[in-house]
N, C-alpha and C positions, 0 to 999 in steps of 0.2 A: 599224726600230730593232732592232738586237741588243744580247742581255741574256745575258750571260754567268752559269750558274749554276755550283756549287760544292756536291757532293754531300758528305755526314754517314757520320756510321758505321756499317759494313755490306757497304760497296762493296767492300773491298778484298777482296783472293785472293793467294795466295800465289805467288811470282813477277810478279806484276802491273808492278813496275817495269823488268824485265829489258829489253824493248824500246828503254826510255828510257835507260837507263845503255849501250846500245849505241856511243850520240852522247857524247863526249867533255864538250863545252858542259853537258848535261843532268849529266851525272857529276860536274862540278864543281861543277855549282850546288850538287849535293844531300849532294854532303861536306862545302862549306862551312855547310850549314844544319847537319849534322850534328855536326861541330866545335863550332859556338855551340851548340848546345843539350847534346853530354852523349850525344846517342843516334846508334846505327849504323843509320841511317835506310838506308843503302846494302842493307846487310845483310839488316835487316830484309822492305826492298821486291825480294828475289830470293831469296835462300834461306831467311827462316824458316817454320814450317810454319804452319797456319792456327790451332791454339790459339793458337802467340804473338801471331800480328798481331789475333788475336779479343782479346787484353788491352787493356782500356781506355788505358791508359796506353803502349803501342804503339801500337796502330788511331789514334789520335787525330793525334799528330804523324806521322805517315807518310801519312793520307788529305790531311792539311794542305799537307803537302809536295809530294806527288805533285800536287795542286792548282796552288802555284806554281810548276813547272816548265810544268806547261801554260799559265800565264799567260805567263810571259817570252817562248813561242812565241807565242803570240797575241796579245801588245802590241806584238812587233817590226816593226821598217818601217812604222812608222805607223800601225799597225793600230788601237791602243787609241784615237785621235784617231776610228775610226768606231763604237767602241762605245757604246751607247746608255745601260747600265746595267749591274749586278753586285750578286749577290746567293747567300748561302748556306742551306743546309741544315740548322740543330744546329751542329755542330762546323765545319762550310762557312761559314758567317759569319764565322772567323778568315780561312779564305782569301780571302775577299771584302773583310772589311779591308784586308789587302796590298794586292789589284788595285786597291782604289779611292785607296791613297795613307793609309788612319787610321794603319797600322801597320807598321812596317819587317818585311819578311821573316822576320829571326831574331826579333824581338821576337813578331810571332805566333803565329811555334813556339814561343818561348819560354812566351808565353802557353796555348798546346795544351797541352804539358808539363805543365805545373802542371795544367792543367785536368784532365787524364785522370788524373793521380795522384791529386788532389783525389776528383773521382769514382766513382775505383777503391776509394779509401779511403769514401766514404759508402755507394759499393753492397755494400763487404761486411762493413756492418751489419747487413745482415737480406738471407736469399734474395728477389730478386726479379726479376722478368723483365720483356719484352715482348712483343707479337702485333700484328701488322698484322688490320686485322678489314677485310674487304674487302663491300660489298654490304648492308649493314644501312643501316635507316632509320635518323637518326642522332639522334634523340629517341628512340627506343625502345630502342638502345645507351647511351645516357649514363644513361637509369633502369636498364636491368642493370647499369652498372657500378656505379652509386651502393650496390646493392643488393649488389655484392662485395664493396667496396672500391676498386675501382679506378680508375684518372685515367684522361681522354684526354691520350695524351703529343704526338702528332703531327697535326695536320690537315692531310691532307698532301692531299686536293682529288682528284676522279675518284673519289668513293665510298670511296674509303681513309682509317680511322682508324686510328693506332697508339694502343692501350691499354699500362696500365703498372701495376704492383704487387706485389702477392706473390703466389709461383709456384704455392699450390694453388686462389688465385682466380683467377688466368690456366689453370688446367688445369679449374678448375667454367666461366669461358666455353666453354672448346675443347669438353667434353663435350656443351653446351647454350648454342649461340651463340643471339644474333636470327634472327627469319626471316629465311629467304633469304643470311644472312651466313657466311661463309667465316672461319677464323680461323687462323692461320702463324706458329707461333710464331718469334719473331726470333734471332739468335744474338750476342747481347747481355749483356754482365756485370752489369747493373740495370735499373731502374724508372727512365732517363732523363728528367730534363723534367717531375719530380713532385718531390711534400713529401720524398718518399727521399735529395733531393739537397740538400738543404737544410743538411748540415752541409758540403759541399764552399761554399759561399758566404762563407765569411768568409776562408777561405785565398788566395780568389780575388781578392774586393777587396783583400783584403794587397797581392797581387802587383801588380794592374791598376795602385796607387797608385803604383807605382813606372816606370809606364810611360809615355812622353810619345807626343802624339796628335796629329794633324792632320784638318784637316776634309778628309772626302771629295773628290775631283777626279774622282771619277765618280757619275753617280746611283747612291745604294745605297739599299736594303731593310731592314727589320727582320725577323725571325721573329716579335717582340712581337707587330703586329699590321698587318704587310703595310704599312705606312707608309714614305716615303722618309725619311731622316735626314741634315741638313746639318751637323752639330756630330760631330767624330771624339770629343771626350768623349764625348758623349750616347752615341754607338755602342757605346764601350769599358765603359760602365755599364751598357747594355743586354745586352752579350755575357755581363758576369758574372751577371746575373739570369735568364738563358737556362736554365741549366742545371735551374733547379727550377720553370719555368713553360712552359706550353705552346711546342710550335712551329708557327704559323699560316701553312702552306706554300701551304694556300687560299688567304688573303687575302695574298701575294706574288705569285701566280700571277694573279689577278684584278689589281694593282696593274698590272703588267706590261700586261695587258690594256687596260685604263684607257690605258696611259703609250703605246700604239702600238705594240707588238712586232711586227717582222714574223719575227723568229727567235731562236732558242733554243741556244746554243753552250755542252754542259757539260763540265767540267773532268775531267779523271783523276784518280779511279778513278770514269769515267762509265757512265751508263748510267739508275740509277733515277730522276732528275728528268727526263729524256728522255720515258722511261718516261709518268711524271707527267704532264707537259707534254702527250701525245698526249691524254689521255684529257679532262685539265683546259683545255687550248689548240686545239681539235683546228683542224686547218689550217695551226698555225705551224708554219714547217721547222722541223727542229734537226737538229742533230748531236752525236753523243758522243761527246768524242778520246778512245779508250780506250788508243791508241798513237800513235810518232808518224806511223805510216801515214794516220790519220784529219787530222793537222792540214789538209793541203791542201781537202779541203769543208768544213771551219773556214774556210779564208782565204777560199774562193769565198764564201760566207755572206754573212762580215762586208764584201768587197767589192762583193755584190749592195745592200748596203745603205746604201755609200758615197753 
């Protein structure tokens, strides 16, 4: 069984999409998504620099996008008929929507859009950042953070927590982490996936309310808490509560396990659930279409599994 993942924010680099906007097909998709939403997502994903696409409200709709352009490769010729499941990241849960059929293309940029302005507006209420904490026991990490202030924002599985809060208790970790733990800070415009977002919430359900939904047509995941979801409402409620409550990449990754994975196919701008998956999956293949030179061991994959 392959499980198509959909990496979060972070991934992207600058130029990242030049490969893909080479192909004509790929070019138009992504003017057309660009058109409906308001943003020069063309633009963005080849010439601008890395502060802008590090703007929450860029990075968002542009990882999203880059996202379904890898899907349309990978669903075509019958392809998506062998896929086994789909599942995102944070912000990757919109692309996951598409791919499973909750949400039409432009409606889940549409939805990014909002989200990342949303966000951008909550995170710059108060300075706050994040740190991947790599290698700490993860009881003896959640009593230092209690004792900062600060949340785990990411369970992201293979010994890796992202923590989240304000930047001079994110710099008293980095000084005097847990034993044995490593701490990296992220490059990141907030405290994602904590009480910090919690004013981006009601702008969200505004908008979600105006969106119409369909039940999944692929097995999909929650970030909530690694669970499948058969209701595209459910999903669409779930994705706006996302943003101020954990993301349980553990318990998707175990789910996946459970469900008979034999490989792991992640989406553009890939590489970090890859990443993941080695450490959390170890033995499942995968592959990361970072261009579209990668899609061909994409196809052999998902064909092995036919």
């Amino acid at each position: 069984m392959i499980v198509i993942v959909c990496p979060g924010q972070g991934s992207q680099t600058p130029g990242f999409l030049d490969p893909w906007l080479t192909e004509p097909r790929f070019r138009h998709q992504l003017t057309g998504i660009s058109d409906a939403v308001g943003i020069d997502l063309v633009a963005h994903g080849t010439v601008s620099d890395a502060d802008t696409i590090r703007d929450t409200a860029v990075a968002q709709p542009l990882i999203v996008s880059a996202g379904l352009l890898t899907l349309s490769a990978l669903f075509a010729d019958g392809r998506r008929d062998r896929i086994g499941g789909i599942a995102g990241h944070s912000v990757g849960e919109l692309t996951a929507a598409a791919g499973a059929g909750v949400l039409s293309e432009t409606d889940a940029v549409a939805f990014v859009r909002e989200r990342g302005a949303a966000m951008a507006a909550a995170a710059a209420e108060t300075a706050t950042g994040m740190s991947a904490v790599i290698g700490a026991d993860e009881t003896e990490l959640l009593a230092k953070l209690d004792e900062l202030g600060l949340s785990p924002a990411n369970y992201n599985g293979g010994g890796q927590i992202v923590v989240a809060g304000a930047v001079d208790a994110l710099a008293a970790l980095s000084e005097n982490p847990s034993a044995r733990a490593r701490v990296i800070p992220l490059q990141v415009a907030g405290a994602f996936h904590t009480r910090y977002m919690a004013p981006a919430v009601p702008a969200l359900e505004a908008f979600a309310s105006t969106l119409a939904t369909n039940d999944p047509t692929l097995p999909l995941w929650t970030n909530k808490d690694g669970s499948r979801v058969a209701s595209g409402a459910e999903f669409l409620r779930l994705l706006v509560g996302q943003v101020s409550s954990p993301v349980r990449w553990d318990l998707c990754m175990e789910a996946f396990q459970a469900a008979g994975v034999t490989g792991i196919v992640e989406v553009a701008p890939a590489g970090a659930l890859v990443g993941l998956a080695k450490r959390g999956l170890k033995g499942i293949p995968s592959v990361a279409v970072k261009t579209p030179d990668d899609l061909p061991a994409a196809f052999d994959l998902i064909d092995q599994a036919a």
